[in-house]
C-alpha positions as CSV (number, residue, x, y, z in Angstrom):
1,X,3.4,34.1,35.7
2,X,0.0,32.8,34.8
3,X,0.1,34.6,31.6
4,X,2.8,32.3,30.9
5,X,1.2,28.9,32.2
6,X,-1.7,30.0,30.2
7,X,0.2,30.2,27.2
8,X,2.4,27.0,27.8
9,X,-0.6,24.8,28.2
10,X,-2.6,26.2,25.0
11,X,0.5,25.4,22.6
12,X,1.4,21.7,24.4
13,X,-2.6,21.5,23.5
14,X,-2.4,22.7,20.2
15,X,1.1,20.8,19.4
16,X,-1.0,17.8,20.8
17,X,-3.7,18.5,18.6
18,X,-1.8,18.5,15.7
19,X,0.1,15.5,16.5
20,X,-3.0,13.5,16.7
21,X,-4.1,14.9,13.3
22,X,-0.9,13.9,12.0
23,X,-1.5,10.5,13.0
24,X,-4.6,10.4,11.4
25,X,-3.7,11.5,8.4
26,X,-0.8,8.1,8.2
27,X,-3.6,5.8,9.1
28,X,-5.9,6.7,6.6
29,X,-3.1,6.7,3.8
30,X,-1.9,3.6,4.9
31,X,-5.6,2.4,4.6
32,X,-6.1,3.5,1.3
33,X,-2.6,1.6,0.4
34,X,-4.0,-1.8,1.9
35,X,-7.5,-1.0,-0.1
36,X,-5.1,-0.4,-3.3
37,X,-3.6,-3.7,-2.9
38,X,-6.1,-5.2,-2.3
39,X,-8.3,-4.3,-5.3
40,X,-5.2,-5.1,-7.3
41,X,-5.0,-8.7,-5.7
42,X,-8.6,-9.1,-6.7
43,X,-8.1,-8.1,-10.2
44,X,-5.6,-10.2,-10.6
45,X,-7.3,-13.3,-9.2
46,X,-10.1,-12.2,-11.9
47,X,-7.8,-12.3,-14.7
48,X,-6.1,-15.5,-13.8
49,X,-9.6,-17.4,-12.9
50,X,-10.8,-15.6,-17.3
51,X,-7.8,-16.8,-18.4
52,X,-8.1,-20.5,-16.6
53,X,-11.3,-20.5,-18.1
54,X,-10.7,-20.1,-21.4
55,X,-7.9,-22.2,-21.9
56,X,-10.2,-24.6,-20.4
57,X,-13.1,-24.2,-22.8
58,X,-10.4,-23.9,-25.9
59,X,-9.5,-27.5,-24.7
60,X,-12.8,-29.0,-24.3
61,X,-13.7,-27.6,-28.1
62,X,-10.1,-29.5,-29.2
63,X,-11.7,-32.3,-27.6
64,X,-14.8,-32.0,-28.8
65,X,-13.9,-32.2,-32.4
């Protein structure tokens, strides 16, 4: 019977094991996701701040003449 313990314990380790790597594997996909986003927030709020700024300076040359 101990060949059988033996050999229950490695796979619950290994199905363990692999679990865990599973795990890992959603976390760090899910962290890229949030990085993602968040780049794409950023380069929106880039855009939007150009664009701001250049229909500002296009009225201030309106007013300037």
């Amino acid at each position: 019977m101990g060949f059988l313990e033996d050999a229950k314990e490695t796979a619950e380790a290994a199905a363990k094991k692999v679990g865990r790597a599973v795990e890992d594997g959603v976390d760090r996909a899910k962290d890229k996701i949030d990085e993602v986003k968040a780049e794409a927030e950023v380069k929106k709020a880039e855009a939007e701040r150009d664009s701001v700024k250049a229909r500002n300076e296009a009225k201030e040359d309106l007013r300037d003449d």
